[in-house]
C-alpha positions in Angstrom: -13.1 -24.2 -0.6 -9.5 -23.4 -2.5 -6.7 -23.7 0.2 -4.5 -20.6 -0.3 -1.6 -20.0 1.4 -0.8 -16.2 2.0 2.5 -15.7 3.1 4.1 -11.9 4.1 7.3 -11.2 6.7 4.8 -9.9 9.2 0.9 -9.8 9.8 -1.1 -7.0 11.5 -0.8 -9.1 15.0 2.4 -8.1 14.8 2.2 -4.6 12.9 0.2 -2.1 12.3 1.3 -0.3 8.8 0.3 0.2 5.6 1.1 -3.3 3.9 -0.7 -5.0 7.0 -3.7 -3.1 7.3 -4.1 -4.6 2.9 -3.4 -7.5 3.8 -5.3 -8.4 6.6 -8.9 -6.9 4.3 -7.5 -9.1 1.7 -7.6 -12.2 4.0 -10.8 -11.3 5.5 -12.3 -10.8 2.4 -10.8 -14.0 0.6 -11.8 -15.9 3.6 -15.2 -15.2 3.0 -14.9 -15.8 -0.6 -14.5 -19.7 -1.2 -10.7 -19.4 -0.2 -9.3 -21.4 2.6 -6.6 -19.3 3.8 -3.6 -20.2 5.8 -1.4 -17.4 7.3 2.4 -17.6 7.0 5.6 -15.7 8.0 7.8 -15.9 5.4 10.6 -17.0 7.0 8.5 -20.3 8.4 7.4 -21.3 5.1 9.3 -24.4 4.8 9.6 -26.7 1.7 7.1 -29.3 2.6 4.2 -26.6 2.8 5.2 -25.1 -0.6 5.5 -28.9 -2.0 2.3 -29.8 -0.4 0.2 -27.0 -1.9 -0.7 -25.4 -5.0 -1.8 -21.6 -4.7 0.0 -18.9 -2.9 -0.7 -15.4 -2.5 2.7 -13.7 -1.5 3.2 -10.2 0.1 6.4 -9.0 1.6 8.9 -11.7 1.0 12.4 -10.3 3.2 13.0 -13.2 5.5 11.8 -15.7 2.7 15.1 -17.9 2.3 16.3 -18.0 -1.2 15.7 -21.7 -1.3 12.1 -21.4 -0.6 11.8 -18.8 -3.2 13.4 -21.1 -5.8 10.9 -23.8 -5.4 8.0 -21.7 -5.1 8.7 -20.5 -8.7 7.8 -24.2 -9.6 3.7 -23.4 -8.4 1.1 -20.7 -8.9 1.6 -17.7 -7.1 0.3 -14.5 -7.1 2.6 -11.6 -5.8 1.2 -8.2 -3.5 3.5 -6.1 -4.0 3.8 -3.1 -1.7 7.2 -1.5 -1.8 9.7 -2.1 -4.7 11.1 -5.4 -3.1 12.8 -5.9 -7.1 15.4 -3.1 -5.9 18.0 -3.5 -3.4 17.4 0.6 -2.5 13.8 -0.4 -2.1 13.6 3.0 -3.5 13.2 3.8 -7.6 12.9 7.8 -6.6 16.5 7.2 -6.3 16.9 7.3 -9.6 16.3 9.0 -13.1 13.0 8.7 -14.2 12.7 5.7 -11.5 14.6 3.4 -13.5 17.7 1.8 -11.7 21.2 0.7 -12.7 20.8 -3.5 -13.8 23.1 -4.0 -10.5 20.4 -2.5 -8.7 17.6 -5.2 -9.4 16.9 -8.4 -7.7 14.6 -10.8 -7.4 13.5 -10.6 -11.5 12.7 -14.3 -11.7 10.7 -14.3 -8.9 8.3 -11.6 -10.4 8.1 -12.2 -13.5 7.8 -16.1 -13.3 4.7 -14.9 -10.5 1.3 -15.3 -12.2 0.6 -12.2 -11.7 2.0 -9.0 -9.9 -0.5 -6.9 -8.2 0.5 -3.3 -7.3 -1.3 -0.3 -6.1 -0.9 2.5 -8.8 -0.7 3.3 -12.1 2.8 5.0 -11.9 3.7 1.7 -9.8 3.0 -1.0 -12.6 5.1 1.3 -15.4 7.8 1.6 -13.0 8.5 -2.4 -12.0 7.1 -3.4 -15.7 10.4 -0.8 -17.3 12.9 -2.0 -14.2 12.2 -5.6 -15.1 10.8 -6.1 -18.4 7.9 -8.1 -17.3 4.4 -7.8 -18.4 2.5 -9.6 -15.7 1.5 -6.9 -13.9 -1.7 -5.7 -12.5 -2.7 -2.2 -11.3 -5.5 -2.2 -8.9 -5.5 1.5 -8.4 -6.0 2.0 -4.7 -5.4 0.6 -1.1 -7.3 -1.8 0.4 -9.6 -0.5 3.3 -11.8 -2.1 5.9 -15.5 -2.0 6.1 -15.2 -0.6 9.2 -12.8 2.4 8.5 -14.5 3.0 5.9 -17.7 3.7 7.6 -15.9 5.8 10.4 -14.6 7.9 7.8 -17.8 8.0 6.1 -19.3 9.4 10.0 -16.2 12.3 9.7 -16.8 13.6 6.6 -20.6 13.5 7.5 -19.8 15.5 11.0 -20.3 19.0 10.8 -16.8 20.7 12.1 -15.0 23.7 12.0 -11.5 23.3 10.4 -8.5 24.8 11.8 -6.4 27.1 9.8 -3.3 25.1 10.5 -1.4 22.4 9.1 -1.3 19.3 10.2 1.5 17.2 9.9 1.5 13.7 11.1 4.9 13.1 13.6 6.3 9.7 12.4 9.9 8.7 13.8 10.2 6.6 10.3 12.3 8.9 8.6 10.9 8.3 4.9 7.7 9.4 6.0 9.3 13.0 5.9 8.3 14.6 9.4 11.3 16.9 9.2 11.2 18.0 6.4 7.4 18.8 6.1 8.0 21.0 9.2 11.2 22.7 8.0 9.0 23.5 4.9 6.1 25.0 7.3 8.8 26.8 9.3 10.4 28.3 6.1 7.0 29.7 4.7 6.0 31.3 8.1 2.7 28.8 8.1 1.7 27.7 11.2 1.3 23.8 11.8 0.6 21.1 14.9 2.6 17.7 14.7 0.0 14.9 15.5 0.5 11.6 17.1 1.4 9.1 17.4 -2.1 8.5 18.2 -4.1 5.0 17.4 -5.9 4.9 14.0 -9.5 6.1 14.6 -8.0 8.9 17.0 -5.3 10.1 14.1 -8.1 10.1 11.3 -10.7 12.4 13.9 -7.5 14.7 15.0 -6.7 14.7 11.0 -10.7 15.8 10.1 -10.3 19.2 12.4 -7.4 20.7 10.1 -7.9 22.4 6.7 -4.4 21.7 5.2 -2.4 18.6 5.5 1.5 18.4 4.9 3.2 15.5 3.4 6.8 15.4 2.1 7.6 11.4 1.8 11.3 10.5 1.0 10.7 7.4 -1.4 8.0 6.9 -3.8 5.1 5.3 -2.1 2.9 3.0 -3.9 -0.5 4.5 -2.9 -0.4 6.5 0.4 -3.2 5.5 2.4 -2.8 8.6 4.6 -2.9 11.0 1.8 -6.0 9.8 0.6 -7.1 9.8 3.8 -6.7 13.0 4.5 -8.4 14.2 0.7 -11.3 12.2 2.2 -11.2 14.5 5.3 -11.6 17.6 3.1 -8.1 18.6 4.4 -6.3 20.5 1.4 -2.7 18.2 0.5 0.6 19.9 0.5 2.9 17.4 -0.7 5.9 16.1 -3.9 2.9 14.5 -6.3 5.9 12.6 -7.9 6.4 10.8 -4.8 3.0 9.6 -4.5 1.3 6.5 -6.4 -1.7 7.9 -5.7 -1.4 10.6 -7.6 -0.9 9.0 -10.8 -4.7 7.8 -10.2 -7.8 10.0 -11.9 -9.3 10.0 -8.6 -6.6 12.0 -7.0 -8.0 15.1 -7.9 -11.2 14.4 -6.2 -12.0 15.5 -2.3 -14.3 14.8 0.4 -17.7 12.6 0.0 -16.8 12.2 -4.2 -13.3 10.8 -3.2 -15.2 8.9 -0.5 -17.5 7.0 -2.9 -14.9 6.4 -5.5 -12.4 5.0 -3.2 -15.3 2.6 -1.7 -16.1 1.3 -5.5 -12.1 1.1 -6.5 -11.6 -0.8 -3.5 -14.7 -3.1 -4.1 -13.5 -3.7 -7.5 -9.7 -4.3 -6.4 -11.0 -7.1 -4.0 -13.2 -8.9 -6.7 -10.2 -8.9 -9.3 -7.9 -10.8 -6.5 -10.9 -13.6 -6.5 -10.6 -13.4 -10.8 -6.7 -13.5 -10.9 -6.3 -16.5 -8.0 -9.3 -18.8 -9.6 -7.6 -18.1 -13.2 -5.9 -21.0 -14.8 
């Protein structure tokens, strides 16, 4: 088996968000795969283990020390990228037509000497390839789901139920994720609407299926928006800024239901078998 050491700033055992949730299929599925992987938080990854080894699969990279970073451009490493970590905003909606000031970008050398840089969207590989010039970059056009969510969302759009006429709008206390302003919007247009959660993830994605509309308003570009698709795959009707979502700059956005279902299933089949062709690439 290929050792591989994948390192990210935190795992699902210590969160459960969007980044983790890809990460820890990715692991599971390299794992199976003829990779030997080894876990590690960023800011353990000391010089001996990046010395010692010669493939690295790098997600979020915060807490990485700068020193670390520098000697790990010496090796072959791949680079998940899940949230604009080449801008100090963190944020190219900040600016016009998402490209930002030169002051603005960091950590160019460390993407583009990466042997390649894997994002989530479309919209997301034109964005980093104009901010840094690079042309390493890989689109794999969709999140990374688990067998097993998969299949329960599979059982929900399968389940006969009655939507409500309501919107449902998911209450986050992470302010980007745009809570307030999705029920301001609600409030302003007279439409009625239920906040939901926080709830665990099966229990959110059930509560989600029973509504017919689903509101949305994120306040940074996100890369793919798992719960967006989520929701399409739920039937529920999207209310959202399409500019603000990578998914949208996919073909399959425009699908619903069972169809969205089945493409999502292949995409993500597909995005799994192209991290096995970019990591055994010379």
């Amino acid at each position: 088996m290929t050792k591989l050491i994948f390192i990210s700033d935190l795992f699902k055992a210590d969160l459960i968000g969007g980044a983790e949730l890809n990460d820890d299929v990715l692991v599971q599925y390299l794992s199976t795969n003829g990779f030997d992987v080894q876990m590690v938080r960023s800011n353990l990854l000391t010089e001996e283990m990046v010395i010692e080894n010669d493939l690295f699969l790098v997600s979020n990279f915060v807490n990485m020390p700068e020193r670390i970073k520098q000697i790990l451009m010496l090796k072959k490493y791949i680079i998940y990228e899940h949230d604009h970590k080449y801008l100090k905003t963190r944020d190219p909606s900040a600016f016009p037509n998402f490209i930002a000031p030169k002051d603005q970008i960091i950590n160019r050398d460390f993407y583009a000497k990466a042997h390649k840089v894997v994002v989530l969207s479309q919209i997301c590989k034109e964005i980093i390839e104009k901010n840094l010039d690079i042309n390493n970059v890989h689109s794999i056009g969709c999140s990374l789901w688990s067998d097993d969510k998969l299949h329960f969302i599979e059982s929900l759009i399968n389940k006969e139920t009655e939507k409500k006429e309501k919107y449902c709008i998911i209450n986050s206390s992470n302010l980007i994720k745009g809570t307030r302003q999705a029920v301001e919007y609600c409030k302003l247009n007279n439409l009625e609407y239920d906040l939901v959660g926080p709830l665990p993830e099966k229990q959110l994605l059930e509560t989600m299926a029973q509504y017919k509309y689903f509101v949305f308003f994120p306040q940074v570009l996100e890369t793919l928006s798992r719960i967006t698709v989520e929701a399409k795959m739920l039937g529920c009707k999207v209310l959202t800024k399409a500019a603000m979502l990578g998914a949208a700059s996919e073909e399959w956005f425009q699908l619903t239901g069972l169809r969205l279902f089945e493409k999502i299933t292949e995409q993500r089949n597909l995005a799994l078998d192209k991290f096995v062709d970019i990591l055994e690439d010379k």
